[in-house]
C-alpha positions as CSV (number, residue, x, y, z in Angstrom):
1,X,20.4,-36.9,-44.2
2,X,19.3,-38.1,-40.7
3,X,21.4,-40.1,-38.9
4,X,21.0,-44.1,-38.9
5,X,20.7,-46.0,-35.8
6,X,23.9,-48.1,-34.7
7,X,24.7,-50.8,-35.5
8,X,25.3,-53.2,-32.3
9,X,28.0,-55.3,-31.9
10,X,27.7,-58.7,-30.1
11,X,29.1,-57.1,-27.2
12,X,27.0,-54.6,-27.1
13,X,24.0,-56.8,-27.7
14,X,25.3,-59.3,-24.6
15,X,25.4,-56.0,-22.2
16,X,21.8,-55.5,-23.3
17,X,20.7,-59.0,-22.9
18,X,22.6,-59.3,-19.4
19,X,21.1,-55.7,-18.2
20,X,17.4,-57.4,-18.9
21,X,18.3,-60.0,-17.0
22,X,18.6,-58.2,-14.1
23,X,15.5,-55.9,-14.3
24,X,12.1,-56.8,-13.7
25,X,9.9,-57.8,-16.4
26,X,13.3,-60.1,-17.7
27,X,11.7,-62.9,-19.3
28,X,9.4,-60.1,-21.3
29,X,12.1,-58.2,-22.4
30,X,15.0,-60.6,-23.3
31,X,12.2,-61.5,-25.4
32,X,11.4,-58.5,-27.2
33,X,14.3,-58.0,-27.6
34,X,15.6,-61.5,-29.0
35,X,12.4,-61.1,-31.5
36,X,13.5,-57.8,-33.2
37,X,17.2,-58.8,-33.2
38,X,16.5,-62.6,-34.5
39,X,13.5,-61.7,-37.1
40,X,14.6,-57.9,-38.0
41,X,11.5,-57.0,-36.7
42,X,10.3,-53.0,-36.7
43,X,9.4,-51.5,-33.6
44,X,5.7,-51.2,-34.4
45,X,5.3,-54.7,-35.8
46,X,7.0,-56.2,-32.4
47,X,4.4,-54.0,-30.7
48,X,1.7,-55.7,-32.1
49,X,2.2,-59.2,-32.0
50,X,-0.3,-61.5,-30.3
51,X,-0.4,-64.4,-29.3
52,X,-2.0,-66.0,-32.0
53,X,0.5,-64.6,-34.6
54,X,3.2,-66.7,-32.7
55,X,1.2,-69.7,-31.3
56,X,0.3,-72.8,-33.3
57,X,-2.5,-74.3,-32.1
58,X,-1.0,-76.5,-30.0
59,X,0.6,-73.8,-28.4
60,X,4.0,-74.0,-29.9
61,X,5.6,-71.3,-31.4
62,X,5.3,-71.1,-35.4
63,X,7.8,-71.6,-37.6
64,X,6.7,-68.5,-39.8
65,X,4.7,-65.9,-38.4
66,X,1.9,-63.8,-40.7
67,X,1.9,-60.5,-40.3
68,X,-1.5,-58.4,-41.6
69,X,-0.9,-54.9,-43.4
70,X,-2.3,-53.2,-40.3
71,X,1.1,-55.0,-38.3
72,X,3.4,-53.5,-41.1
73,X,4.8,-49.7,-41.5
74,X,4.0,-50.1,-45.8
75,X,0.7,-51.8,-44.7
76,X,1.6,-54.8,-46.5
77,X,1.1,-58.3,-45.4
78,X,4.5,-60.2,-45.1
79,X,5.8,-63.8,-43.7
80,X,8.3,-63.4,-40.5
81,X,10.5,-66.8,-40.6
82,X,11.6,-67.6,-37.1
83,X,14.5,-69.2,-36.9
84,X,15.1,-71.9,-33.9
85,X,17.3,-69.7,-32.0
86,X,14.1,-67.5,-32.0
87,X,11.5,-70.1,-31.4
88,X,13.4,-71.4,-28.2
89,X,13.3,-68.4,-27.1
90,X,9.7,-67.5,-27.8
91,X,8.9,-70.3,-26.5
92,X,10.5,-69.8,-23.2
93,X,9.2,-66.6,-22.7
94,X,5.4,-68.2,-23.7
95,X,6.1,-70.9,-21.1
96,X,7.0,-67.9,-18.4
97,X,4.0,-66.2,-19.6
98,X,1.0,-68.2,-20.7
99,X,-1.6,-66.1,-22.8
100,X,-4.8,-65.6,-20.9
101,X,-5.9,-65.0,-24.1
102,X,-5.0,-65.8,-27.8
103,X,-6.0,-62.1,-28.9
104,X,-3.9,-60.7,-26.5
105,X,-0.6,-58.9,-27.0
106,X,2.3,-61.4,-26.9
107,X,4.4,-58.3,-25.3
108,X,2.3,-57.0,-22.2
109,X,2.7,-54.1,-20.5
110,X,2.2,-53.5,-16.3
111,X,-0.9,-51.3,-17.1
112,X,-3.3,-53.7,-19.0
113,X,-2.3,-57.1,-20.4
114,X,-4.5,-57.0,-23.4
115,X,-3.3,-53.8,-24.8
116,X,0.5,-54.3,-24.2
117,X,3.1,-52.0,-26.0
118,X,2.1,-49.4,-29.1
119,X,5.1,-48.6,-31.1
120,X,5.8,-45.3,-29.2
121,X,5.8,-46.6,-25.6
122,X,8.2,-49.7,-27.1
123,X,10.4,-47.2,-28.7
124,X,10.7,-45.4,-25.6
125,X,11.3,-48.8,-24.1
126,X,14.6,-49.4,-26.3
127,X,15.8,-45.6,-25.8
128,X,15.7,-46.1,-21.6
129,X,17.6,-49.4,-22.1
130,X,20.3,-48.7,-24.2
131,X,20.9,-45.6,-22.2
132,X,20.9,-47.7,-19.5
133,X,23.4,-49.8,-20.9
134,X,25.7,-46.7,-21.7
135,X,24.8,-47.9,-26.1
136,X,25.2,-44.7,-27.4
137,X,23.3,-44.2,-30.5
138,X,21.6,-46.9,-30.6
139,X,17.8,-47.0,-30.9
140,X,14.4,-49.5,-31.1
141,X,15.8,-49.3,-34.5
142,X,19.2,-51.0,-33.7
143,X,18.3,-54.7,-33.3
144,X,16.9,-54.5,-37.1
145,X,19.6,-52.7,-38.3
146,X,22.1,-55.3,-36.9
147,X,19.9,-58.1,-38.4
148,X,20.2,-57.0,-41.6
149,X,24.2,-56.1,-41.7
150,X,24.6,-59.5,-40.0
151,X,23.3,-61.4,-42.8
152,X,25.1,-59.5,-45.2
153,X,28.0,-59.5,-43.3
154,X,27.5,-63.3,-43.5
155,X,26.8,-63.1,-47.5
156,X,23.1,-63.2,-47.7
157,X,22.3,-61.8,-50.9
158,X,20.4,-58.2,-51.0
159,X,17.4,-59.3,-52.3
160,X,17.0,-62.2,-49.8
161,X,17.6,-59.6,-47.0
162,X,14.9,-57.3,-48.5
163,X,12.5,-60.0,-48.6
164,X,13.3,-60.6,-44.8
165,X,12.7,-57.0,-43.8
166,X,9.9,-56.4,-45.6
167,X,11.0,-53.4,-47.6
168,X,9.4,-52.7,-50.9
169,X,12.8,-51.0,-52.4
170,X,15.8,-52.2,-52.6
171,X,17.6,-49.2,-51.7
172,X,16.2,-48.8,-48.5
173,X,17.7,-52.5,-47.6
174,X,20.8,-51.2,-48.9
175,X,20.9,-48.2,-46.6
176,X,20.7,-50.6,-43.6
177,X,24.0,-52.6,-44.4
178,X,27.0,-51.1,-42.2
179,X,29.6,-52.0,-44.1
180,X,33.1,-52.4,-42.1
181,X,36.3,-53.8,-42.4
182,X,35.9,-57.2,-41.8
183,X,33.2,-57.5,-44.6
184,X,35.8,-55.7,-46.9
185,X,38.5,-58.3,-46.0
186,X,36.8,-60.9,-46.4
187,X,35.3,-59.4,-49.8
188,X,39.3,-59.0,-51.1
189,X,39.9,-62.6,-50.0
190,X,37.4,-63.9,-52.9
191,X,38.9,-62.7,-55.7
């Protein structure tokens, strides 16, 4: 069995948000990173986001965001909800930088606006910035992971949380879930 990605704690996720905050692009890439955290997002469907996924037409960021089958690893269509942490944020990073075009990618990249990030270049993305953090272990798969055994953590049933990551089987959501000690204590404590 191959080995999961970690699991971030919140203090590992504030050294990651303060490192972006330091580095060029910061504004792009608290962003990113804030949508795959906050939404449980994959690598490849944060990659291809576009501005007119997010945008309303008004310009404010949805409240639910549509992804096609062609954004999605199973290629089936499913609803992101963004929360309002997520749409402040979204909408601070829109305001920082304005689409010069709907179809664009939301996430852009130094070489070409339009194109921005593919799933491998993002991925590589997350690897250079938790090893820049000193995160060992953790991967562009990490923010989703923590998403997921968050809400659990926080009593959100399985089958809500499958629904939310877009997984077809149950047992894959399952897999995601790092349980720990606090969960367990706080399971005891019900009965």
């Amino acid at each position: 069995m191959s080995k999961q990605a970690k699991t971030l704690t919140a203090v590992e996720l504030r050294r990651a948000l303060d490192y972006v905050a330091t580095r060029r692009h910061a504004a792009r890439n608290r962003a990113m990173l804030q949508t795959m955290y906050l939404a449980g997002l994959r690598v490849g469907e944060c990659a291809a986001l576009r501005y007119e996924d997010v945008l309303d037409v008004e310009g404010a960021v949805r409240s639910e965001i549509r992804l096609d089958a062609e954004q999605t690893k199973g290629r089936y269509g499913r609803t992101v909800f963004v929360s309002d942490k997520l749409r402040k944020e979204l909408q601070a990073y829109v305001k920082s930088v304005p689409p010069k075009s709907l179809a664009n990618k939301l996430f852009y990249t130094q070489k070409k606006d339009s194109d921005g990030f593919t799933a491998n270049t993002l991925c590589q993305f997350f690897h250079y910035l938790f090893r820049s953090c000193g995160i060992e272990g953790a991967t562009s798969h990490s923010p989703r992971r923590t998403f997921i055994t968050n809400l659990a953590e926080k009593g959100v049933s399985v089958r809500v949380l499958q629904s939310l990551a877009g997984h077809r089987n149950i047992s894959t959501t399952q897999a995601y879930i790092d349980v720990n000690d606090a969960m367990k204590r706080k399971a005891v404590e019900l009965v």
